[in-house]
N, C-alpha and C positions, 0 to 999 in steps of 0.2 A: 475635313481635318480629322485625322485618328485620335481618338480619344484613350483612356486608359483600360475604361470599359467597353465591350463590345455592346453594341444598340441591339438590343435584345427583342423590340418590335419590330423592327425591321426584317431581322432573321425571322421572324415567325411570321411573317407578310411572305418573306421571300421562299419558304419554308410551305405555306401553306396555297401559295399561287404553282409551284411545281407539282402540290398533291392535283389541285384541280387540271392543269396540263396533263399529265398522267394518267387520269380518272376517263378525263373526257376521249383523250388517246386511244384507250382500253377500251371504251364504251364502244367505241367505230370502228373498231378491231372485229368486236367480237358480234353486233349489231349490223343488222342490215336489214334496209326498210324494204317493205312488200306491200304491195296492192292488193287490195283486195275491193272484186268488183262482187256487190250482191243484190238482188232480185228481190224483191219478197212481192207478195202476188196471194191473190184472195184463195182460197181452196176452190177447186174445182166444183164441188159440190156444191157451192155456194151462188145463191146469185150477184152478182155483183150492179148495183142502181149504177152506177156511175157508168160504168162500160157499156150498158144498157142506152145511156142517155145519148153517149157519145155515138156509138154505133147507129140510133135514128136518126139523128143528123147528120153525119156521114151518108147514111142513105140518102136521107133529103138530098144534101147536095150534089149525088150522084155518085158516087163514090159508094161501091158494093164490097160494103165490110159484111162479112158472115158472122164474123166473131169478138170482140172489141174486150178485155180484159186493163183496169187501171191497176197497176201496180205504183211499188216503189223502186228506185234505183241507188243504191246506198255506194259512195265508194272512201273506201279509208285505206288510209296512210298508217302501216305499222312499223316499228320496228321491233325484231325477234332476233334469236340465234340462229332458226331453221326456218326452214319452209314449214314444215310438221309443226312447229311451238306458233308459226303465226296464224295455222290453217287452226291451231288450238282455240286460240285467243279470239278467231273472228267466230268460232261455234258457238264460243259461250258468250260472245255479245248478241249476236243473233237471238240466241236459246235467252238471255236474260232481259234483253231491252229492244233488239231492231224489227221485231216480230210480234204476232199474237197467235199463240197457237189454236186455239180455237177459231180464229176468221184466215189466218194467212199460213202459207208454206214461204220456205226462202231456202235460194239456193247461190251459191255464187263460187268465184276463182279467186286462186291468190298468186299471183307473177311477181317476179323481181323487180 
């Protein structure tokens, strides 16, 4: 039933659900998620015990590893404007948190 007054929460319900429509529109517009696959792995220099332990038993069991290296294998889910802003964003995760520069190196790709 119309009333004399317009229902004024409503409009701002109705007002405020087209901002987020809109927003989120925009967002997957301009947003595109990329992968990014990365390595990070002991430094060369390094000995590494675990690769070590892995690799004599390996031998034991017959299986003729030379060389046996544990790493880690990290993979994340971005969303960016470019390839370039996401290859950004996985360097300084890498460079701030996925890595130790002193024991590990890391390297990895970023695809669509």
């Amino acid at each position: 039933m119309w009333h004399d007054k317009p229902d004024y929460n409503f409009l701002k319900f109705i007002c405020y659900f087209c901002f987020i429509l809109l927003t989120t529109y925009y967002f997957q517009l301009n947003h595109m998620q990329y992968t990014a696959e990365i390595n990070v792995m002991p430094l060369r220099e390094l000995l590494d015990p675990q690769g070590k332990a892995v690799e004599s038993s390996l031998n034991k069991l017959g299986f003729h590893a030379a060389s046996v290296r544990i790493g880690k294998h990290i993979t994340l889910k971005i969303e960016a404007d470019s390839k370039e802003a996401a290859t950004a964003q996985v360097e300084e995760a890498c460079k701030k948190l996925l890595h130790n520069p002193v024991m590990e190196y890391y390297e990895f790709v970023v695809t669509e």
